[in-house]
Kinemage of the C-alpha trace (Angstrom):
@kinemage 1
@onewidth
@group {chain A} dominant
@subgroup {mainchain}
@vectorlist {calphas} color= white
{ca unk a 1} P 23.390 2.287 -19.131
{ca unk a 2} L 20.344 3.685 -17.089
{ca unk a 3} L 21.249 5.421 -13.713
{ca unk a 4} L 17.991 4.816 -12.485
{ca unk a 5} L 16.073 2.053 -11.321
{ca unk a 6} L 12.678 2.499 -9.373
{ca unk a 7} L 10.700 -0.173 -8.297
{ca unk a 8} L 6.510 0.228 -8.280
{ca unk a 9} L 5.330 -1.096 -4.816
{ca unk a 10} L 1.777 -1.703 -4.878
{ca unk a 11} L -0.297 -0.855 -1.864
{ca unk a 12} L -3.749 -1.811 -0.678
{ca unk a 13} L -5.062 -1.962 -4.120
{ca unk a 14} L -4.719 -5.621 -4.265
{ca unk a 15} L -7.610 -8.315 -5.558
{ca unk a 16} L -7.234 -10.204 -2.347
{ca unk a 17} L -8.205 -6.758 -0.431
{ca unk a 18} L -11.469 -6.015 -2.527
{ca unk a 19} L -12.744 -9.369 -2.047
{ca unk a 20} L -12.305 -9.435 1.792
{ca unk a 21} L -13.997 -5.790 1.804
{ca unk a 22} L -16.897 -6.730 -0.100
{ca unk a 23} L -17.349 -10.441 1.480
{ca unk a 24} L -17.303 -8.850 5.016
{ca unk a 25} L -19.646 -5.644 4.046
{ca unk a 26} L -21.685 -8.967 2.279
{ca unk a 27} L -21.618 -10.793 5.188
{ca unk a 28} L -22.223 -7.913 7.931
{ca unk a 29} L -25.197 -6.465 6.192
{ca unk a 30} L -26.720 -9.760 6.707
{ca unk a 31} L -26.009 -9.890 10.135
{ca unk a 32} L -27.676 -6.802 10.875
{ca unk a 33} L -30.457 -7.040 8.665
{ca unk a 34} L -31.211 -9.951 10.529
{ca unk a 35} L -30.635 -8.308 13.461
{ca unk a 36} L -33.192 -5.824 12.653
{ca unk a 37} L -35.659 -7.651 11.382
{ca unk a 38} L -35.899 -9.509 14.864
{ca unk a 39} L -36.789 -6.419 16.446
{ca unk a 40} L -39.253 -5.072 14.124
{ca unk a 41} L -40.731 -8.645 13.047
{ca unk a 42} L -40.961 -7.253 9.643
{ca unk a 43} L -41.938 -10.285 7.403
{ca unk a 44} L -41.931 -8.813 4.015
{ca unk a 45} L -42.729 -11.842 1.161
{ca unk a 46} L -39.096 -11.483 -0.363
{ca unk a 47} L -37.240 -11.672 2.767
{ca unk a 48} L -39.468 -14.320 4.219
{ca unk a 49} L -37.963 -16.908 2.337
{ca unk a 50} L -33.834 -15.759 3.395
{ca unk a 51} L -35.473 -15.346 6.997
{ca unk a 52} L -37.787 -17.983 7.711
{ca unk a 53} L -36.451 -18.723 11.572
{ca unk a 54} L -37.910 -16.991 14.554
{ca unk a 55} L -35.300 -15.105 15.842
{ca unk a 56} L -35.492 -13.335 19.465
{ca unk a 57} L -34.315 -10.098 19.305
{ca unk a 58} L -32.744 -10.750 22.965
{ca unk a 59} L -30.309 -12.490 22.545
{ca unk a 60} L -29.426 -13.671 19.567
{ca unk a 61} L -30.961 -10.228 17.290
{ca unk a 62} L -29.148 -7.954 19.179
{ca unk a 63} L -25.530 -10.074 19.336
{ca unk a 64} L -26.509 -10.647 15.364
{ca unk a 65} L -27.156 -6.456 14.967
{ca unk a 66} L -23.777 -5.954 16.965
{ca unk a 67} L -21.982 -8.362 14.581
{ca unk a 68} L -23.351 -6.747 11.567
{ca unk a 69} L -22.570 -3.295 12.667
{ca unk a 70} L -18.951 -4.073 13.728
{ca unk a 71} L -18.399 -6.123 10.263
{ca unk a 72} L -20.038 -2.743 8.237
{ca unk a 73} L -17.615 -0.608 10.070
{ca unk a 74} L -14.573 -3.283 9.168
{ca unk a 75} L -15.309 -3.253 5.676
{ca unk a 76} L -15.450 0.640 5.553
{ca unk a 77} L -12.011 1.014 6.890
{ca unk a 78} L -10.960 -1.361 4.580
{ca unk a 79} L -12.713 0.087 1.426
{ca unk a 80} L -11.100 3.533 2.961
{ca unk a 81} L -7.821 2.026 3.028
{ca unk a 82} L -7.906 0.775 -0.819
{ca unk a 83} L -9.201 3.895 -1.964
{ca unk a 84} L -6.291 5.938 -0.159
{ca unk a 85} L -3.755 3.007 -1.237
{ca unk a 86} L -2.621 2.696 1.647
{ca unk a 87} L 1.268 1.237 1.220
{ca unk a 88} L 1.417 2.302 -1.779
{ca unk a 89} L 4.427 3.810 -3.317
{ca unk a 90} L 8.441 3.621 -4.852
{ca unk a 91} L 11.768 2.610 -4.038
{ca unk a 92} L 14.328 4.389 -6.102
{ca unk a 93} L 18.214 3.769 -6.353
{ca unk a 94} L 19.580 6.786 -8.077
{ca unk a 95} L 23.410 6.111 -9.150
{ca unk a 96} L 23.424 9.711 -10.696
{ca unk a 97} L 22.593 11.298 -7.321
{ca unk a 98} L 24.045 8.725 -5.128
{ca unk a 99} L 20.175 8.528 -3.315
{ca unk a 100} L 18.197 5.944 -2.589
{ca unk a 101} L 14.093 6.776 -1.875
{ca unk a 102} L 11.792 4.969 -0.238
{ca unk a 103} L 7.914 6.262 -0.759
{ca unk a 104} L 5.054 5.289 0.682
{ca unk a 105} L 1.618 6.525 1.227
{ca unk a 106} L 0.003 6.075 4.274
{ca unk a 107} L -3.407 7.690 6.153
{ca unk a 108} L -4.605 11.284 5.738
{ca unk a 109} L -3.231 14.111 8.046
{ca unk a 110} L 0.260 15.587 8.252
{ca unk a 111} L 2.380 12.177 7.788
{ca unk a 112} L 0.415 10.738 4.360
{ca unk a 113} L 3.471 10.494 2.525
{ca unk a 114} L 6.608 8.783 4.030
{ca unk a 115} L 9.768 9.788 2.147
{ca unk a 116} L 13.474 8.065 3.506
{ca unk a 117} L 16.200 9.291 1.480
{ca unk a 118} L 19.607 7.284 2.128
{ca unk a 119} L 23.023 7.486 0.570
{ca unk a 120} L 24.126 4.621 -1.077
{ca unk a 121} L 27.584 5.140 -0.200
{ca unk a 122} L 26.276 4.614 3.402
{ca unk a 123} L 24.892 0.750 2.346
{ca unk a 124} L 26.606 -1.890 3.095
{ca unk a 125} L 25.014 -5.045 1.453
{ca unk a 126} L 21.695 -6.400 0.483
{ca unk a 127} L 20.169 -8.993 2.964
{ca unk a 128} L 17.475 -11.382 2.253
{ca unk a 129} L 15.476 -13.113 5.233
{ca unk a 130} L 12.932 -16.152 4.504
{ca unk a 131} L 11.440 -17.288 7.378
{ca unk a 132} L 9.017 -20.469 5.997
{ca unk a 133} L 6.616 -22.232 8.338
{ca unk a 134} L 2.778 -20.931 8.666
{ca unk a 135} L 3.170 -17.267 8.437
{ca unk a 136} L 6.099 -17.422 5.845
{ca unk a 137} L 8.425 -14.256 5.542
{ca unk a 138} L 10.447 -13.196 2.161
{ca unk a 139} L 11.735 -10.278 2.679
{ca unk a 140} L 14.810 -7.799 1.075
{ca unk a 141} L 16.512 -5.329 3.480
{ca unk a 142} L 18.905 -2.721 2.879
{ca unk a 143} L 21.268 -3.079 4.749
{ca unk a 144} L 23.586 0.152 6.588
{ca unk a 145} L 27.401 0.513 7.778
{ca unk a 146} L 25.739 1.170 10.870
{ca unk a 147} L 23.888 -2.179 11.036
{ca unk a 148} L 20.530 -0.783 10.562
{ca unk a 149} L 18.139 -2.453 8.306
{ca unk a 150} L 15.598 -1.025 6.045
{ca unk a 151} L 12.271 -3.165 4.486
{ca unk a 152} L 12.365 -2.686 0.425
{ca unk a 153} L 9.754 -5.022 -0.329
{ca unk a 154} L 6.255 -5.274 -0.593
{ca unk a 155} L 3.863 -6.439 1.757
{ca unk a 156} L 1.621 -9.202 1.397
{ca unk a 157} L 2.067 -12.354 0.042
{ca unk a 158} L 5.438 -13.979 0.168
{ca unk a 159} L 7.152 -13.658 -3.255
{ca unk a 160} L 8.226 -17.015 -5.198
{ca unk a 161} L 12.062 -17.968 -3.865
{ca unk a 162} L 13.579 -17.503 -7.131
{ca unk a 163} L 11.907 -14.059 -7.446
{ca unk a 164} L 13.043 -12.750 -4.247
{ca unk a 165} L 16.476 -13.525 -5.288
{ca unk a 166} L 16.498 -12.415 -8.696
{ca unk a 167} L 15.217 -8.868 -7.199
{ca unk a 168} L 17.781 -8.990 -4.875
{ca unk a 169} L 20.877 -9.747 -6.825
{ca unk a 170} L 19.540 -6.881 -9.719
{ca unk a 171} L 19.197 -4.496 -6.936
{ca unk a 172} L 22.554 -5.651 -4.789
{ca unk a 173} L 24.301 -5.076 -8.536
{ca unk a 174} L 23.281 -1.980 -9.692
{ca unk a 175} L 23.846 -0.379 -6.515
{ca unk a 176} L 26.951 -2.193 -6.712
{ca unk a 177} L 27.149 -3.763 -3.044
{ca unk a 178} L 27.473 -7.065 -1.679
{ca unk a 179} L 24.233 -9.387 -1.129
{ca unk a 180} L 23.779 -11.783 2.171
{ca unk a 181} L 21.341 -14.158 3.006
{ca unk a 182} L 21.861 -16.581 -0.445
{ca unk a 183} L 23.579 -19.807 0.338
């Protein structure tokens, strides 16, 4: 019987992330190349027909040239996030060592790896929330003796019902502890 079980938890490397990053850096270049254009009046034959609308610099260029510059600076962080992987990481239940780990990657600097070692003599049960409604929650928590309760899952989008409960009840029995929250 394996002693080990570690779970992959995927981080900012998601499809949904690289097309928000690349629709907004889309979407803000516009924006300020519009911008631009409205101050320079540059009318080149190519971009005539995409910008065929006399556009005042003040107002509307300069609130379009703000837009663009603040949507180019929102996709960067985000294409810095994905290429750090942000959230990225492992949970590991260790019945050799009696450990549990919980990795994650976060930002540059001195705190870029997150590493919570727990005892899993000190767990007392698995809990499962699910919050539905319009910003639905599925969610797995260990749970302490102490009554303190530690996020295992991913983040993002809610996991199907039955999936959340079949992780829960392999987890709950190979660390051999109860599991709450399943009616």
């Amino acid at each position: 019987m394996n002693k080990v079980r570690r779970d992959k938890i995927l981080g900012s490397r998601r499809i949904s992330n690289y097309w928000w990053a690349a629709i907004i850096l889309i979407g803000g270049f516009s924006f300020f190349l519009v911008g631009i254009l409205s101050y320079i009046k540059l009318y080149i034959k190519n971009i005539y027909l995409l910008y065929n609308q006399d556009v005042l610099f003040l107002p509307q260029g300069a609130v379009m040239t703000f837009y663009g510059m603040t949507g180019i600076l929102i996709s960067i962080f985000l294409w810095y996030t994905i290429v750090l992987n942000v959230g990225s990481g492992y949970n590991e239940f260790n019945n050799e060592t009696g450990l549990i780990t919980i990795f994650r990657l976060g930002f540059p600097g001195k705190n870029r790896a997150l590493k919570l070692v727990y005892k899993i003599k000190d767990m007392s049960s698995i809990r499962i929330n699910i919050q539905e409604g319009i910003s639905p929650k599925r969610e797995i928590y260990l749970k302490t003796k102490d009554r303190r309760e530690i996020p295992i899952t991913k983040v993002g989008e809610p996991l199907p019902l039955k999936e959340i409960e079949r992780q829960a009840k392999e987890i709950a029995s190979f660390l051999e502890i109860k599991l709450e929250g399943i009616k």
